[in-house]
PyMOL Python script that loads the backbone (N, CA, C, O; Angstrom):
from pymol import cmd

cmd.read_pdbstr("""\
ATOM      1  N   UNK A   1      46.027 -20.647  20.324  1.00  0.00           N
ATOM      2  CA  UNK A   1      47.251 -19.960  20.655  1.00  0.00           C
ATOM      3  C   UNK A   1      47.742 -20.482  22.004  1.00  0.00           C
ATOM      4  O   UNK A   1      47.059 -20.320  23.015  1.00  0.00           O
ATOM      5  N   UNK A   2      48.661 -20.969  22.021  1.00  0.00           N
ATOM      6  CA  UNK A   2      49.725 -21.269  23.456  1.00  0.00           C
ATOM      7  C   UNK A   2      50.542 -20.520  23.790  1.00  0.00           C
ATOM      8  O   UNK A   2      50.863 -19.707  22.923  1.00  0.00           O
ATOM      9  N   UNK A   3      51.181 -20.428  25.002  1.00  0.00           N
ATOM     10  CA  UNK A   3      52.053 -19.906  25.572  1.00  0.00           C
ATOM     11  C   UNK A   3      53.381 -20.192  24.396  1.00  0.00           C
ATOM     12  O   UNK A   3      53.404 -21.123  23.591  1.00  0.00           O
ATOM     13  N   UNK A   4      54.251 -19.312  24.530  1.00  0.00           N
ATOM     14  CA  UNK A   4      55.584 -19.207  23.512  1.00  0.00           C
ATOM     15  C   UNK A   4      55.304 -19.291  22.119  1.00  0.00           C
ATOM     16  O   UNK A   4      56.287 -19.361  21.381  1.00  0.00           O
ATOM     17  N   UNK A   5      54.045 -19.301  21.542  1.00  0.00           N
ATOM     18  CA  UNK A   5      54.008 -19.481  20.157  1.00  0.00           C
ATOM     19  C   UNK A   5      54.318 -17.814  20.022  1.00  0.00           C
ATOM     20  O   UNK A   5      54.107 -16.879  20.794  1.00  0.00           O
ATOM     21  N   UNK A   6      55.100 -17.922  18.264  1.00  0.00           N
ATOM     22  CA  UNK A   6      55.243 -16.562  17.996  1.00  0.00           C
ATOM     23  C   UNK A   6      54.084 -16.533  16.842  1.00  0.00           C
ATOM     24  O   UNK A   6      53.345 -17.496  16.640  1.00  0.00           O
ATOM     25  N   UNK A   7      54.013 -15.199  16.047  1.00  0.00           N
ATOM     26  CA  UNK A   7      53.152 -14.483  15.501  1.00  0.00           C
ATOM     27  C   UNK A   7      53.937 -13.549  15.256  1.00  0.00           C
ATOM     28  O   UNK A   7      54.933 -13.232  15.907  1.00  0.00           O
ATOM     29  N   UNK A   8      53.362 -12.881  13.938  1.00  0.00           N
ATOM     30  CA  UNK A   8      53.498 -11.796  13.208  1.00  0.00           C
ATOM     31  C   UNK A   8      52.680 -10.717  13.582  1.00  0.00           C
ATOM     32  O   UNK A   8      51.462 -10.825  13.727  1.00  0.00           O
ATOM     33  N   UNK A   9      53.301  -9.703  13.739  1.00  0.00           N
ATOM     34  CA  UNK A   9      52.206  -8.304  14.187  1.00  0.00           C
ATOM     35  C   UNK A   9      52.152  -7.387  13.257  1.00  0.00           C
ATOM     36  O   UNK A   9      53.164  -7.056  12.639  1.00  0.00           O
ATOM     37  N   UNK A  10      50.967  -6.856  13.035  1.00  0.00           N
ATOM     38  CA  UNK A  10      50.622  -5.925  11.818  1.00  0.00           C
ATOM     39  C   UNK A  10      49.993  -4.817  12.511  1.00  0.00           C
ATOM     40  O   UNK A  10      49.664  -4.962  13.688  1.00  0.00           O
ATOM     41  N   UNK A  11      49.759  -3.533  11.791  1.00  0.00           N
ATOM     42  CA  UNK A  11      49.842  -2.234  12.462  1.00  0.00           C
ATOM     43  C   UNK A  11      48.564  -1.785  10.902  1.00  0.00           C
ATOM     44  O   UNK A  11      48.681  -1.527   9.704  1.00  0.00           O
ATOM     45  N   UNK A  12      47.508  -1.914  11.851  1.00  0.00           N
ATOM     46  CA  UNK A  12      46.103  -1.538  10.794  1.00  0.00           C
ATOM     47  C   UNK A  12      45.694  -0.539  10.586  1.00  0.00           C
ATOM     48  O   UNK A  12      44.745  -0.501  11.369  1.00  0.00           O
ATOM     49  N   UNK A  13      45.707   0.644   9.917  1.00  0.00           N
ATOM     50  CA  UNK A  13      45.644   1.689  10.079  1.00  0.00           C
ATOM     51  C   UNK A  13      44.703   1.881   9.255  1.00  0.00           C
ATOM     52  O   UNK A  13      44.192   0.993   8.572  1.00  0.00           O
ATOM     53  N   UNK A  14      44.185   3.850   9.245  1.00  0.00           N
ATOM     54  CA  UNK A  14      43.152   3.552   8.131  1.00  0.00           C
ATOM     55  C   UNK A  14      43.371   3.112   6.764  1.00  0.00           C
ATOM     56  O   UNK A  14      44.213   3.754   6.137  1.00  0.00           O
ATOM     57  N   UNK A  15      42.793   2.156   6.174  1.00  0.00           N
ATOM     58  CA  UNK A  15      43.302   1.951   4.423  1.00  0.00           C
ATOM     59  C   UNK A  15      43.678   0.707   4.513  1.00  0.00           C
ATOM     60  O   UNK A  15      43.925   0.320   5.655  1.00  0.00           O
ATOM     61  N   UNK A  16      43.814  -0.135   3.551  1.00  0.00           N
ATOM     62  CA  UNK A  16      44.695  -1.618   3.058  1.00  0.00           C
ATOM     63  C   UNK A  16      46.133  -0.769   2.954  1.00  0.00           C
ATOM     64  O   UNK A  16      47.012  -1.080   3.757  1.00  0.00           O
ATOM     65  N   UNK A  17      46.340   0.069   2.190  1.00  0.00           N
ATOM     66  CA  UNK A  17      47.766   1.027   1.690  1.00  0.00           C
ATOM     67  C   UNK A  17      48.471   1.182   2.994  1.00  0.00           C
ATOM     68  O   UNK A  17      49.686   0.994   2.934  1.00  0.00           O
ATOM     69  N   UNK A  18      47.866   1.550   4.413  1.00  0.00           N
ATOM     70  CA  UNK A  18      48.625   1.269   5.286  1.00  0.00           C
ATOM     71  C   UNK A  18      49.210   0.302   6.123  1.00  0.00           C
ATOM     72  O   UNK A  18      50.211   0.510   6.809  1.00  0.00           O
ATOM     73  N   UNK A  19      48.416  -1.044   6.051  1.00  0.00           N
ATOM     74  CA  UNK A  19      48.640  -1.486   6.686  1.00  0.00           C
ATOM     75  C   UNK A  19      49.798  -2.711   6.252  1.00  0.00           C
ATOM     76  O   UNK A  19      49.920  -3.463   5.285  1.00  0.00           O
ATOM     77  N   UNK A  20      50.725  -2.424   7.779  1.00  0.00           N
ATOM     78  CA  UNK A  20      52.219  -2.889   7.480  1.00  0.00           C
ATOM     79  C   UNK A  20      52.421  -4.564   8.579  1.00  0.00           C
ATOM     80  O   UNK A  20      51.634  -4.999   9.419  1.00  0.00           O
ATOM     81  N   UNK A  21      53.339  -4.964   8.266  1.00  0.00           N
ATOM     82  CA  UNK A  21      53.956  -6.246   9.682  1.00  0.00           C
ATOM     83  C   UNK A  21      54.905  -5.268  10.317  1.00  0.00           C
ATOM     84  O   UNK A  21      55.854  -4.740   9.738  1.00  0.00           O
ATOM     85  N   UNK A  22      54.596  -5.106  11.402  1.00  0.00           N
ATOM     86  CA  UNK A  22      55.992  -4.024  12.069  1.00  0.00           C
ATOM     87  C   UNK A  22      56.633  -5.133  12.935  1.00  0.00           C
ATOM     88  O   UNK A  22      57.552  -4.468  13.413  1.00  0.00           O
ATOM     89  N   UNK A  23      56.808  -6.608  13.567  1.00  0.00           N
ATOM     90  CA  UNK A  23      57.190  -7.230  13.955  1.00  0.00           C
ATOM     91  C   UNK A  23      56.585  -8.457  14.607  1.00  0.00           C
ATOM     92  O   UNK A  23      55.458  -8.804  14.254  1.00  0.00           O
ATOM     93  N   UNK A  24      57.259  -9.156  15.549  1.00  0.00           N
ATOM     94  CA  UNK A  24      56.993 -10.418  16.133  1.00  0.00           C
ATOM     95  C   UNK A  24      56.620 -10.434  17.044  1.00  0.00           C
ATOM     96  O   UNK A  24      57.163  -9.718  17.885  1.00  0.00           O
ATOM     97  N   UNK A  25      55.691 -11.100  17.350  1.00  0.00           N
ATOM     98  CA  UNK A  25      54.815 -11.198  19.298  1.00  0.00           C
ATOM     99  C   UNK A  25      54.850 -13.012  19.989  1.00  0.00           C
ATOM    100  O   UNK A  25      54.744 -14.131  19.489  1.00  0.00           O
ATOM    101  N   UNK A  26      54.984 -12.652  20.885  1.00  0.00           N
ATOM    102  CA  UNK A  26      55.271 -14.187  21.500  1.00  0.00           C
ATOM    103  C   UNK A  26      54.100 -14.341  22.793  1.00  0.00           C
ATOM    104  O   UNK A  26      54.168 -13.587  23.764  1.00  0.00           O
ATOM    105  N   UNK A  27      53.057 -15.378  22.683  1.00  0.00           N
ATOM    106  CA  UNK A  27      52.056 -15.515  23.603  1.00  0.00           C
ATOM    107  C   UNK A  27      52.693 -15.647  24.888  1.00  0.00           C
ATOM    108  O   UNK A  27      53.428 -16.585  25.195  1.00  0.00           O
ATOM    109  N   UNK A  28      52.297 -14.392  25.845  1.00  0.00           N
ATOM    110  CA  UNK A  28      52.689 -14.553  26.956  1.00  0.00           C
ATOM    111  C   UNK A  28      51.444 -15.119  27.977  1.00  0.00           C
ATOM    112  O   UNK A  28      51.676 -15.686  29.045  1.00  0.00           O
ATOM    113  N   UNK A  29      50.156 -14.871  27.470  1.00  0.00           N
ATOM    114  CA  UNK A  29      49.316 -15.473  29.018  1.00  0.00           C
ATOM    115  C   UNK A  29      48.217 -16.118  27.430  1.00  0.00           C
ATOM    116  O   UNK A  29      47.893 -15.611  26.357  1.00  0.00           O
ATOM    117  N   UNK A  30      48.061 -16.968  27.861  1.00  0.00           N
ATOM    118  CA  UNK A  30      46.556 -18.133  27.048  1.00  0.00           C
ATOM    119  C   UNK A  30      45.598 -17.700  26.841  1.00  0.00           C
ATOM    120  O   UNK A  30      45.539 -16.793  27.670  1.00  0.00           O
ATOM    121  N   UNK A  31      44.328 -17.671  26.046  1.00  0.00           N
ATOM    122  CA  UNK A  31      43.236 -17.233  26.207  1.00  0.00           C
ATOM    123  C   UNK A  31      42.191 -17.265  27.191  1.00  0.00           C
ATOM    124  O   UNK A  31      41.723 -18.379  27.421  1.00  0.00           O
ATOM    125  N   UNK A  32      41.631 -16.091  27.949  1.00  0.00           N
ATOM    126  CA  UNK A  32      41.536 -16.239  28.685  1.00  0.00           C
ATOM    127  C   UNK A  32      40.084 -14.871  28.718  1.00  0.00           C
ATOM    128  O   UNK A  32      40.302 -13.804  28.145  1.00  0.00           O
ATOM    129  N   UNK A  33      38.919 -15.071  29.324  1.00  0.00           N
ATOM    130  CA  UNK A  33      38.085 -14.251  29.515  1.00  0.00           C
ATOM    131  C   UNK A  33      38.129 -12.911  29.758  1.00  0.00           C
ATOM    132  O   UNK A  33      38.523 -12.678  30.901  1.00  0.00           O
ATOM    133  N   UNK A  34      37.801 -11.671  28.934  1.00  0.00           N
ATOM    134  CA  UNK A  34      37.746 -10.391  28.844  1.00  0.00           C
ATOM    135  C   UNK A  34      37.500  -9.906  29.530  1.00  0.00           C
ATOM    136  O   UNK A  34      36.697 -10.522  30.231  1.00  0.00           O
ATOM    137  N   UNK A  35      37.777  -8.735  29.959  1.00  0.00           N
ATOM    138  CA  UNK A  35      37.171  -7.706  31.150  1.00  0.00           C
ATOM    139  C   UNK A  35      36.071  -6.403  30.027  1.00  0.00           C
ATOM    140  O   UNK A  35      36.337  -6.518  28.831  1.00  0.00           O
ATOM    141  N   UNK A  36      35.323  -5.650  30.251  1.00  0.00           N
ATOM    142  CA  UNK A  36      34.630  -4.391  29.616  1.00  0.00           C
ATOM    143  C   UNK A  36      34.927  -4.644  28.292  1.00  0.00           C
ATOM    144  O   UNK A  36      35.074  -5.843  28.057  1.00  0.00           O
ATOM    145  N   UNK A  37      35.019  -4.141  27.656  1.00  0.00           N
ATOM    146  CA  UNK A  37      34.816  -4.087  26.237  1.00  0.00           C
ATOM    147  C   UNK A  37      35.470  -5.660  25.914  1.00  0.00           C
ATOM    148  O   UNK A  37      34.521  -6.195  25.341  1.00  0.00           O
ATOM    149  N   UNK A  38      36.364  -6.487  25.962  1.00  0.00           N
ATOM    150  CA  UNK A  38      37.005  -7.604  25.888  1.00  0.00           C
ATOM    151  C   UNK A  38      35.932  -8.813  26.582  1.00  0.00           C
ATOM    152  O   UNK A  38      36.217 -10.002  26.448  1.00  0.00           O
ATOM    153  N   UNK A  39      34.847  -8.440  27.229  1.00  0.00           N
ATOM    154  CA  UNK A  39      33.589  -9.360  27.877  1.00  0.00           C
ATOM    155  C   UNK A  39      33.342 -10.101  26.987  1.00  0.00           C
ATOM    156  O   UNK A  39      33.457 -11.325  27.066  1.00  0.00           O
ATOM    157  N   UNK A  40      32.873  -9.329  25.761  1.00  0.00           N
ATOM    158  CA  UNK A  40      32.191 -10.366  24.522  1.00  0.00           C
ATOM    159  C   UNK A  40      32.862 -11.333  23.995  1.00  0.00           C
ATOM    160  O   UNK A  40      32.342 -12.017  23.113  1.00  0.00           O
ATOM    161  N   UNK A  41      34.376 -11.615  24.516  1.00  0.00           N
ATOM    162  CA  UNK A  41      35.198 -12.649  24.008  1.00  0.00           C
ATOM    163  C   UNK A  41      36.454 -13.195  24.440  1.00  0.00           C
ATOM    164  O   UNK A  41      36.244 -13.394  25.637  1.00  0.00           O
ATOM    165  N   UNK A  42      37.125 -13.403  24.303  1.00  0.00           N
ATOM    166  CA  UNK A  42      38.709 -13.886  25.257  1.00  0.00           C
ATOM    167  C   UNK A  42      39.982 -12.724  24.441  1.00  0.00           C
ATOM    168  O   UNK A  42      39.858 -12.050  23.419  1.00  0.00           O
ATOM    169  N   UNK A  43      40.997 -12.843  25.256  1.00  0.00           N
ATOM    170  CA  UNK A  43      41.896 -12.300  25.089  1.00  0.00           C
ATOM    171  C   UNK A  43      42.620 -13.036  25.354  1.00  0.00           C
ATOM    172  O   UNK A  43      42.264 -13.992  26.043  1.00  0.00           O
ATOM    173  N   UNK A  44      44.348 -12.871  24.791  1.00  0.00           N
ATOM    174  CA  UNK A  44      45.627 -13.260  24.575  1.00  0.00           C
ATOM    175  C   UNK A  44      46.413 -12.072  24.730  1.00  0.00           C
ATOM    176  O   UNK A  44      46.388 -11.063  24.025  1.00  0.00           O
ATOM    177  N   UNK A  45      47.285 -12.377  25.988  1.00  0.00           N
ATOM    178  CA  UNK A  45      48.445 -11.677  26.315  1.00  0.00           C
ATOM    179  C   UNK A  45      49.628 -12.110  25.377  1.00  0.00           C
ATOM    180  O   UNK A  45      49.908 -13.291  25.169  1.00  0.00           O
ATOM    181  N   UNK A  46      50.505 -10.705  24.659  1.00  0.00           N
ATOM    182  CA  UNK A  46      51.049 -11.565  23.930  1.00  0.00           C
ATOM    183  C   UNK A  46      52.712 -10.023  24.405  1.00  0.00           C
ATOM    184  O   UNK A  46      52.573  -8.873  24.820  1.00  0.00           O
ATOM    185  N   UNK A  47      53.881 -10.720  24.105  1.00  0.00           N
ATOM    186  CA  UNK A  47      55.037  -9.831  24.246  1.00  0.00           C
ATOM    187  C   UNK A  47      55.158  -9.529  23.056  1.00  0.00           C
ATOM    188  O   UNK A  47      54.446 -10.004  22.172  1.00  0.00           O
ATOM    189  N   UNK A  48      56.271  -8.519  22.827  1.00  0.00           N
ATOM    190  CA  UNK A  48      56.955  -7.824  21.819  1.00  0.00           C
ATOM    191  C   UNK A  48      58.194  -8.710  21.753  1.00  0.00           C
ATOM    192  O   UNK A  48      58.735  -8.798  22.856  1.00  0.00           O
ATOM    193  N   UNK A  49      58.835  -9.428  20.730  1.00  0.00           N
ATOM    194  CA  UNK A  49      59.858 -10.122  20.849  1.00  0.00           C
ATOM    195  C   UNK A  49      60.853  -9.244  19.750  1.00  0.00           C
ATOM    196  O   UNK A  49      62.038  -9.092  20.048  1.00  0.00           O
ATOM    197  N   UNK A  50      60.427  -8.794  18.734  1.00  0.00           N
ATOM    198  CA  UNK A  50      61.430  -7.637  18.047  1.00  0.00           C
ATOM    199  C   UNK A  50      60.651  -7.221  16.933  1.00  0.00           C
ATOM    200  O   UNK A  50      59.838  -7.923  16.331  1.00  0.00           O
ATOM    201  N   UNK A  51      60.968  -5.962  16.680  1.00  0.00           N
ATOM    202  CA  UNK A  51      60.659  -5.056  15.432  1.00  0.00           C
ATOM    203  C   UNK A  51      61.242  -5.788  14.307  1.00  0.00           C
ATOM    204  O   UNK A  51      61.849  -6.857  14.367  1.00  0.00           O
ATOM    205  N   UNK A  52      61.000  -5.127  13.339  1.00  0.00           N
ATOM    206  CA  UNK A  52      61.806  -5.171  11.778  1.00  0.00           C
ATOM    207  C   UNK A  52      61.660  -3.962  11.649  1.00  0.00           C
ATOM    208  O   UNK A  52      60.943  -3.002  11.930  1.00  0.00           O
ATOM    209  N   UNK A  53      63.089  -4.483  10.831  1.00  0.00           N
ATOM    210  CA  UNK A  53      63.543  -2.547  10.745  1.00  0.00           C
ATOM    211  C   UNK A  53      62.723  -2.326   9.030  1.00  0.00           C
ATOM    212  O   UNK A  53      62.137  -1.281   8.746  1.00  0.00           O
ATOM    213  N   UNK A  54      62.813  -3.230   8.284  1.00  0.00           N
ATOM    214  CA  UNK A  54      61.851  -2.777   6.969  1.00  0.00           C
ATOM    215  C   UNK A  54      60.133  -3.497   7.083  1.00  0.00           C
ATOM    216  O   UNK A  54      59.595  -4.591   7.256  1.00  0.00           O
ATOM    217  N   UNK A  55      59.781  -2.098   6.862  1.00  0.00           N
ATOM    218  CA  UNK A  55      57.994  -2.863   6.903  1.00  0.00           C
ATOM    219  C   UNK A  55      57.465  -3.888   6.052  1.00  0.00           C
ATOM    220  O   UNK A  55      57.975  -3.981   4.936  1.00  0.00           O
ATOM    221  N   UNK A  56      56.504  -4.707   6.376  1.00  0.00           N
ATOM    222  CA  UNK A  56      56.360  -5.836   5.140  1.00  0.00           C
ATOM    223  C   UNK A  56      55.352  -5.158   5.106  1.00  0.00           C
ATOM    224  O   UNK A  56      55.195  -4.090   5.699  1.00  0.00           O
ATOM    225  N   UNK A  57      54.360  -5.858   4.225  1.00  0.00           N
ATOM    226  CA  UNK A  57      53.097  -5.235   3.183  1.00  0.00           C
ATOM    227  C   UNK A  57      52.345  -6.479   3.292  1.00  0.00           C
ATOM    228  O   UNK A  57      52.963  -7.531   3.137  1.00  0.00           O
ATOM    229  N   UNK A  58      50.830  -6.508   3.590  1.00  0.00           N
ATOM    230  CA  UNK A  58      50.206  -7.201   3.822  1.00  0.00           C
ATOM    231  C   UNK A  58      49.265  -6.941   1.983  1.00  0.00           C
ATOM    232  O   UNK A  58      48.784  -5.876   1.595  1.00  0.00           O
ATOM    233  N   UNK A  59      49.269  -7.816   1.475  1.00  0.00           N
ATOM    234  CA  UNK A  59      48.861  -7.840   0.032  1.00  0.00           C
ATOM    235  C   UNK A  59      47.919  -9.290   0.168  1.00  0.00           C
ATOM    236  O   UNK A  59      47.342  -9.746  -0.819  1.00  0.00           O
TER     237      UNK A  59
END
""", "prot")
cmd.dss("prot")
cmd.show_as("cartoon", "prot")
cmd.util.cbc("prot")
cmd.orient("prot")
């Protein structure tokens, strides 16, 4: 993952039946070493670039 790449964001809830794409995320900071619970692995800062107004369905 790089800086400005976008991505699809999904919203996991309990169940497959819930879980939706509620919108787009854009890498804002690189992968980069975890703090407390995030220790065991890297993290990616990422923005909100826009919703969708109809949910998609992850099938």
């Amino acid at each position: 993952m790089r800086r400005g790449d976008r991505y699809l964001f999904y919203h996991s809830s309990a169940g497959a039946a819930s879980r939706h794409i509620v919108g787009v995320v854009e890498v804002a900071r690189e992968w980069y070493e975890g703090e407390g619970e995030a220790a065991s692995g890297g993290v990616v800062d990422v923005r909100v670039v826009g919703e969708f107004r109809r949910l998609g369905t992850l099938r």
